[in-house]
N, C-alpha and C positions, 0 to 999 in steps of 0.2 A: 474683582471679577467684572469685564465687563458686560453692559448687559442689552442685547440686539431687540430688544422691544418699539423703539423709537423706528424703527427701519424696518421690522418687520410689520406695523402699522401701516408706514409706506408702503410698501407690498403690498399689504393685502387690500388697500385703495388704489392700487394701480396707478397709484405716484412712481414720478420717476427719484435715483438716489444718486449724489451727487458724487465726482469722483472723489473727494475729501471721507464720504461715509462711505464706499466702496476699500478706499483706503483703512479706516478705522476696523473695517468688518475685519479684512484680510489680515491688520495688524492685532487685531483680537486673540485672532484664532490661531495663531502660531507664539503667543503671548504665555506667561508663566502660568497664571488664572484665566487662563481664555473662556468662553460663554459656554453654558451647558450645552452637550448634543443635542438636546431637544429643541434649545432654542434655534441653532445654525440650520438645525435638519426642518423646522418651521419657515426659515425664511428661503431657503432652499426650494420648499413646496408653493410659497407664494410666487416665485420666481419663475418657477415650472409653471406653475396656471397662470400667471398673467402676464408672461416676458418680461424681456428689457428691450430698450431702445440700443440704437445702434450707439449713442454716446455712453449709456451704460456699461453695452457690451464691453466697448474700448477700455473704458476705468475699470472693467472688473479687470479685465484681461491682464492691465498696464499694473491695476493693485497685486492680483496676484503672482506675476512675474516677480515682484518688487519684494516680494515676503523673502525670496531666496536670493543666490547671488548669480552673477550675471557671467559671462565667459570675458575674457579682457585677454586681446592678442597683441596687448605693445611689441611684443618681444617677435612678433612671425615680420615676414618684410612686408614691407611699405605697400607695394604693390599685390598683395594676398586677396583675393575676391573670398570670402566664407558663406558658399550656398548651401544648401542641405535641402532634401524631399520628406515629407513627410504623406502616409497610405491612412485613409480610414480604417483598411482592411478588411480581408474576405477571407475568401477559402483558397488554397495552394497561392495568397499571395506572398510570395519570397524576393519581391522585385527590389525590394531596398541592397539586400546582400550583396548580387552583382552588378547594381546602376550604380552603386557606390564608387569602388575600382575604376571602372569603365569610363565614368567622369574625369577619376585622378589620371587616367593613363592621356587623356585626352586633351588636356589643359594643364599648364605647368605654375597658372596662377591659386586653379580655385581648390580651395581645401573645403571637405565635407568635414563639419564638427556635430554629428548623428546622435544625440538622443532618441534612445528607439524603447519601444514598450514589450511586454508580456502579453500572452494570449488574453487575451477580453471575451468573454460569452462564447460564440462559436467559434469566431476567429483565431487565429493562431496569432504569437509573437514572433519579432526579428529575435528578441533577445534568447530566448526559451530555444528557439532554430539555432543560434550560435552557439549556446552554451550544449549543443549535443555534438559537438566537436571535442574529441579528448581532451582536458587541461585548458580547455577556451575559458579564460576571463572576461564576460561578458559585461559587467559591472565595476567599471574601476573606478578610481575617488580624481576628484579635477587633477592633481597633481603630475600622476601617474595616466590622465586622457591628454592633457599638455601635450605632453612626452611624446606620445604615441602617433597624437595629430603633428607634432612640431616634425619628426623624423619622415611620416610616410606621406600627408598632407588629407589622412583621412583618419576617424577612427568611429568605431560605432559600441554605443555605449548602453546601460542600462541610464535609469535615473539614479542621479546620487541625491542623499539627502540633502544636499545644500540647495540642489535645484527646485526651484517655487516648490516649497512643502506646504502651501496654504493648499495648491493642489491636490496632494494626495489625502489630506484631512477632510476634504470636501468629495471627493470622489469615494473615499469609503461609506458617508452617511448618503449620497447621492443612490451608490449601488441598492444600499438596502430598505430606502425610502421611493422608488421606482420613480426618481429624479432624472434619471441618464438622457432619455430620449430631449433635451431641451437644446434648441440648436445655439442660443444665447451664451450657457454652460459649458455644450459640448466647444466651443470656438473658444471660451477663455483658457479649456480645461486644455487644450492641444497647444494653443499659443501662450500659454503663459510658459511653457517648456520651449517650445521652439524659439522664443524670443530672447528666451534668456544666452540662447546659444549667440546672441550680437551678431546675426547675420547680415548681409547683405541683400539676400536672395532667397526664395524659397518657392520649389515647386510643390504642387496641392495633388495628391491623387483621390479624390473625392468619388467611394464608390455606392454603386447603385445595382438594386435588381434583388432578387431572393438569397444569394448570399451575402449580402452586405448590410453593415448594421443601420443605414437607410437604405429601406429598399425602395421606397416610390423615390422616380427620377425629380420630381417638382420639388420633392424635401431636400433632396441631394444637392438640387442645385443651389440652394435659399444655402444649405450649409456651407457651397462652395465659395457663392458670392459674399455672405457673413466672414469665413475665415480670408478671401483675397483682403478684402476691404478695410477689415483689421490690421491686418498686415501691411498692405500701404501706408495705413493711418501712421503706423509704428512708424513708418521711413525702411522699410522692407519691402521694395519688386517681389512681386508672389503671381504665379500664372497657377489656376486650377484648372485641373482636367478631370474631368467626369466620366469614369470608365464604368464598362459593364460587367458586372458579378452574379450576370445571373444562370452561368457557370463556370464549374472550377475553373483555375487560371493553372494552366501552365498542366505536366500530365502526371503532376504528384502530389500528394498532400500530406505532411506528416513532417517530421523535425530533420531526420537524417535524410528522410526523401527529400526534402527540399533542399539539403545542402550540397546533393547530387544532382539535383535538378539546377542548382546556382550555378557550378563549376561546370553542367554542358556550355548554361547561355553565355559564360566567358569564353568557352572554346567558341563561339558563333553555332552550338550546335543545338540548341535548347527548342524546344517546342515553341510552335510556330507564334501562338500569340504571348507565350512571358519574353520570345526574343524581343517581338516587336512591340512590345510595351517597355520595354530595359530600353531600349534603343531611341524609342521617341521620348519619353523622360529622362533621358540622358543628352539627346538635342535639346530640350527645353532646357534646361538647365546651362548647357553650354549657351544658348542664346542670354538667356540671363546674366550671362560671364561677358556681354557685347560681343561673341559671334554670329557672323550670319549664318542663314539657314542651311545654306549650300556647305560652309566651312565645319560648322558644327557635326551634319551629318559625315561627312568625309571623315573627320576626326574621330568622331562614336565608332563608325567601321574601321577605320587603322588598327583604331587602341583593341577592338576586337581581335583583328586578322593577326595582330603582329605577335601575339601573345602578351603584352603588355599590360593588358587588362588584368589577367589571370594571374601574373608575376605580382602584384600589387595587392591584391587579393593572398595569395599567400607569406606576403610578407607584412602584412598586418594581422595575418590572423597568430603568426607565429609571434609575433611582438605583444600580442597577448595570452601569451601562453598556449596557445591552440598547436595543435598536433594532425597536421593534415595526413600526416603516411598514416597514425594509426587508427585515424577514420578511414580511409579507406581501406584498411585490413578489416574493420569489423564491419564495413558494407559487405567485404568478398567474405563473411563467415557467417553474417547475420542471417542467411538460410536456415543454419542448425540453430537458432536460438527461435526461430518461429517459423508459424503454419501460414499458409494464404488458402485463401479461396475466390475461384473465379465467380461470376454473377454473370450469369449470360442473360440475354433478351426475355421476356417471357411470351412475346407475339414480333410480328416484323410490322414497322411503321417509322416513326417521326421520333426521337428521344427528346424527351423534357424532361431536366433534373430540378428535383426541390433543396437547389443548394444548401441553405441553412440548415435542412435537414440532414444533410451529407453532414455537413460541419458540426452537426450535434452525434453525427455517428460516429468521427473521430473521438469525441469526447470520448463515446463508451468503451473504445478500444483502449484508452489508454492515454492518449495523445492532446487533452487537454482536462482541464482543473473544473471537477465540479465545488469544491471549496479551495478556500487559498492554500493550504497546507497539503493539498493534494501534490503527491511525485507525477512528473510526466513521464511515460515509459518514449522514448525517444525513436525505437526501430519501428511500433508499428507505424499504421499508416493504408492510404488508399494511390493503385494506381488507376486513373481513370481514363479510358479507351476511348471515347465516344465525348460528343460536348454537346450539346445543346442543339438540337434540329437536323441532326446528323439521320440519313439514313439506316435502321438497322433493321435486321432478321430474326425471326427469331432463331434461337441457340445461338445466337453472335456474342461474345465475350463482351462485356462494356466494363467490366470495373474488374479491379482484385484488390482484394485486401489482406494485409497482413496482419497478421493478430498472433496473441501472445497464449490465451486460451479459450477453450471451447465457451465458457460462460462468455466472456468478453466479447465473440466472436455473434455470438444469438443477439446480444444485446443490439450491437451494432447491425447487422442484418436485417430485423425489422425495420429500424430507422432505414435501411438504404430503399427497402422495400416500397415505405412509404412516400420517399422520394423521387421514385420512380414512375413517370406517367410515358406510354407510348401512344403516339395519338396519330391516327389515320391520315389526317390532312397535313401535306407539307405546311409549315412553318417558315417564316424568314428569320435568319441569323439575326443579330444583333452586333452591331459594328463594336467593336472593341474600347475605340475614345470614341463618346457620344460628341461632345460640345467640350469649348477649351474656353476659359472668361481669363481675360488680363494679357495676353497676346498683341 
């Protein structure tokens, strides 16, 4: 067994550790007799209160990457560009679903190889959002993602075990030892999975504001420039953009709502700001692929107008078993399976939403995990009328939600209530992308 005392000593002297002992920790712990919980979740807590340095950060990053196996595309052509985007995440953000497509329709080189996550705290998941597609395989083993990425030049995946498992062993004691918020951690814990994908490229959506799991912009940005910076180090082009979350994205929140909210922004018809956040991280990206700005954007708009995007989109969802006609039979029947209720104003002024709070009232509807073994109920969900600084009336409709029962429905209620501030004096909006680093 071995034993992390030597290094947690370092820690807790605020010594730095070398990538050699970054390497030993990660080969520990995914080891036959790996080091007691207490001791990992001790040096974990040293780690959290004293940081690492940026050379650190790199070695944890590059250690824990290295614990699992790595993607390897001998076999795609020569000329293959492999970018992918990865989201902090918020609330109604669904933006990976259709920027995915939308890329592939647009460039004939670059292939998206998409490791995506489950819902986290308030946040919702890509994966969780797919898997409420009939028959959708959301989780497939390297074998059978090959496959899927080899045929369509995209595929969007859960985590397999093979992928950095030193990751997930450290994110479970991180969760319950109130380790998470370290930006050190958060940057190895994101890029030990992205990097294993052997990218080329990667765009950053690094969000900020009341629903985002950084909500002060100063930390967002420290975590934006942490993960580019990493990422270069690797020999990964990485541009982060810093969008704002401090209302819902886009005008659905919830699993099947967001996969109907995906299939508008492929028709070009999707609410005004998840269109133009798909659109400009799909230019990014394409730049990334050495288009110019001009070409890239022309391109994003084609692959939208021609329906291209959207064909691509269902012909991967179908290569993983997903069933698009009978999701949308149970969109056009999901009325009789549940109740809504509108929320109208309760005085006329200025709307301010306490996102998180919104995102914690999905929870009680149903629509996210208060323990890991928790079922998602996939149809409820919130649509929300109104965004942030918006003029409204009172009796003016600003949210609906759909709910499954009346207890479920109170729970959520009070949380929307408390989220709800109307305030006399106009407000200025909040620009959509604050600041972009790596450009």
């Amino acid at each position: 067994m071995a034993d992390l005392l030597p290094l947690i000593y370092k820690k807790q002297r605020s010594e730095s550790l070398s990538a050699e002992e970054m390497e030993q920790w990660m080969g520990s712990i995914i080891s036959k007799e790996p080091p007691p919980d207490y001791q990992i979740a001790s040096l974990l807590a040293f780690i959290f209160a004293n940081g690492l340095n940026f050379d650190e950060t790199a070695a944890l990053t590059r250690a824990m990457k290295d614990s699992g196996r790595s993607f390897s595309f001998n076999s795609f052509p020569k000329d293959a560009l492999f970018i992918d985007k990865h989201s902090t995440g918020g609330i109604g953000d669904k933006i990976s679903i259709p920027l995915a497509p939308v890329v592939i329709a647009a460039s004939e080189r670059i292939h998206i190889p998409m490791i995506a996550g489950r819902g986290l705290g308030h946040t919702g998941g890509t994966i969780d959002k797919l898997e409420s597609i009939p028959g959708m395989k959301a989780t497939l083993p390297l074998k059978d993602f090959y496959k899927v990425l080899k045929k369509h030049r995209f595929c969007i995946s859960g985590q397999s075990p093979e992928i950095a498992p030193a990751d997930r062993i450290l994110y479970a004691l991180r969760d319950v030892t109130g380790c998470v918020a370290s930006i050190p951690l958060i940057t190895a814990s994101i890029l030990s999975k992205k990097l294993s994908e052997s990218l080329d490229a990667l765009v950053l959506d690094v969000k900020f504001g009341s629903g985002a799991f950084m909500q002060d912009f100063a930390e967002a940005e420290k975590l934006a420039r942490s993960l580019q910076k990493v990422s270069e180090l690797q020999g990964v082009k990485s541009v982060a953009h810093l969008t704002n979350m401090d209302t819902p994205l886009g005008r659905y929140s919830g699993h099947r709502l967001e996969i109907l909210e995906s299939l508008a922004i492929l028709r070009g018809e999707g609410p005004e700001d998840s269109q133009e956040l798909t659109e400009k991280l799909g230019i990014s990206m394409l730049k990334l692929g050495s288009y110019s700005e001009n070409e890239a954007r022309s391109r994003i708009k084609m692959a939208i107008e021609s329906g291209a995007a959207l064909y691509h989109f269902e012909q991967m969802i179908a290569a993983q078993g997903g069933k698009l006609a009978k999701f949308e039979k149970i969109m056009n029947s999901r009325k009789l399976a549940l109740r809504s209720r509108v929320v109208k104003s309760p005085a006329s002024g200025y709307l301010r939403w306490d996102t998180r709070k919104l995102g914690l009232a999905l929870i009680e509807l149903g629509a996210g995990r208060k323990r890991k073994e928790d079922k998602i109920d996939f149809d409820v969900g919130l649509k929300h009328e109104v965004k942030n600084a918006d003029r409204v009336e009172k009796g003016q409709p600003i949210l609906e939600i759909f709910y499954r029962t009346p207890a479920r429905l109170n729970k959520c209620l009070r949380l929307v209530n408390e989220s709800l501030q109307i305030e006399e004096e106009c407000f200025s909006k909040q620009e959509l992308i604050r600041k972009v680093i790596g450009e």
